[in-house]
N, C-alpha and C positions, 0 to 999 in steps of 0.2 A: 592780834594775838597770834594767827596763824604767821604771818610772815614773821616774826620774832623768834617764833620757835623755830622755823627754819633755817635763819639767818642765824641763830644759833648752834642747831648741829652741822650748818656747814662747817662753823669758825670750830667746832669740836674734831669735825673730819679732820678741816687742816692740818689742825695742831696736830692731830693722830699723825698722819702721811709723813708730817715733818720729822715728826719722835723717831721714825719708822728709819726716814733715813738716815739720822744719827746714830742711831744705836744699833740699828741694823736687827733687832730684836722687838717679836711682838711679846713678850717676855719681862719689858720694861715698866717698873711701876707707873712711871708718868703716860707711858704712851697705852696702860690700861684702866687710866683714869680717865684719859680724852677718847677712848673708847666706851668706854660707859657712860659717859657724859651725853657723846652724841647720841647712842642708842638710845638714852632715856627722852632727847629730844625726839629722836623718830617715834618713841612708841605715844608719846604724847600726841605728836601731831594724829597718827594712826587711832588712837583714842578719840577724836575731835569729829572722823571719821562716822566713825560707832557710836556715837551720840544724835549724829544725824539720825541716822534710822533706828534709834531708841524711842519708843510715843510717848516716852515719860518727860522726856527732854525739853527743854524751849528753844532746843535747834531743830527739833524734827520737820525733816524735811524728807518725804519717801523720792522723790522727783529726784532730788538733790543724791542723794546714796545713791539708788540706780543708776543715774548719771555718771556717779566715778566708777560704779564697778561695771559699766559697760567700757567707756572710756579706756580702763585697765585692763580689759577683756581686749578690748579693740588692739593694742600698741604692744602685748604679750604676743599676739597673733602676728603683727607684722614684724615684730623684732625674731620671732622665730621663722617667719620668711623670709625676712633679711639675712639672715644667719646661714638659712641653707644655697641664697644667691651666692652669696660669699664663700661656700666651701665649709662653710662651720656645719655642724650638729647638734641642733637642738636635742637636751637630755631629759628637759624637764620645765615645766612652769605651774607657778599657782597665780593665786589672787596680785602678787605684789612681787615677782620674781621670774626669774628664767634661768638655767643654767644650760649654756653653750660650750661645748668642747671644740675648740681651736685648732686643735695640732692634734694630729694621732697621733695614736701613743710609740710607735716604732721611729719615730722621729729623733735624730739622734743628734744631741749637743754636746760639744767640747767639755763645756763644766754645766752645773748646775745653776750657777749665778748664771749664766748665757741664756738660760733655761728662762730660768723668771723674767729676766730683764726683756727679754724678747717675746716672751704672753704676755706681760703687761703692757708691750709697748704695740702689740696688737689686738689688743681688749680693748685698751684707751682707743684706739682709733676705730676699732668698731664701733664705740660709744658714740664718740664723736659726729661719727655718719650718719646714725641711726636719730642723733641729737637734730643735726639738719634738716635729714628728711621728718623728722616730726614735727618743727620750725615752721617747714613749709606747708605742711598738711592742716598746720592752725592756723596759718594767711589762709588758705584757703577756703577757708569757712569766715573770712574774718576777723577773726578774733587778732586782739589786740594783747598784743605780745607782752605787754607789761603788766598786764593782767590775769594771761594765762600761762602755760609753761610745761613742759614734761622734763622733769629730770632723772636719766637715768645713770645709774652709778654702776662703775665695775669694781667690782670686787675679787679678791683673787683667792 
């Protein structure tokens, strides 16, 4: 069930990304349909979560909750040291998040589309990195990549 619901707000993201680049608009009825599509699969999964450590539930498991919100404790904390290796600034994180500032703000671009097109294409690759080094950090413990995984997403 869980991998379903995943495998479904990625196929929701895409579609989003795609809308995003045709229309050029997050303004588009289809491209805020596959936005709420996906969201509703994140908050499901993140529901699934909260049921673990619910004792009503017949998923309770306390072992199993601690375990993801140390886990997300752990890889918030390195992606915010990663950030500041890198020249970024960390602004902020919670449970499921981090917000990183890129580029100061005196930093001057030709146009605005120069602007986005060039954060995004240094988010994605911070992602990317940050994707690796936590790839590697789960062989290291052994785990078995097709059963485990961190996926982080940039957002802009």
């Amino acid at each position: 069930m869980f991998v379903s619901t995943l495998e479904r707000r990625k196929k929701y993201t895409t579609l989003q990304d795609e809308r995003l680049q045709v229309t050029g608009t997050t303004q588009d009825d289809l491209y805020l349909l596959y936005y709420r599509l996906a969201y509703s699969f994140k908050r499901l999964g993140l529901s699934f979560y909260g049921d673990m450590g619910n004792p009503r539930s017949r998923y309770y498991d306390t072992e199993l909750a601690e375990a993801i919100t140390l886990s997300g404790q752990f890889f918030i904390t390195e992606t915010a040291r990663y950030a500041q290796e890198c020249g970024f600034i960390p602004l902020y994180g919670d449970t499921d998040s981090i917000f990183i500032q890129i580029a100061q703000n005196d930093t001057k671009w030709e146009s605005e589309e120069k602007r986005i097109e060039e954060l995004n294409r240094i988010g994605n690759e911070f992602v990317e990195h940050c994707q690796e080094r936590y790839l590697e950090h789960l062989k290291s413990f052994g785990c078995r990549l097709e059963w485990n995984s961190v996926l982080l997403e940039f957002e802009r």
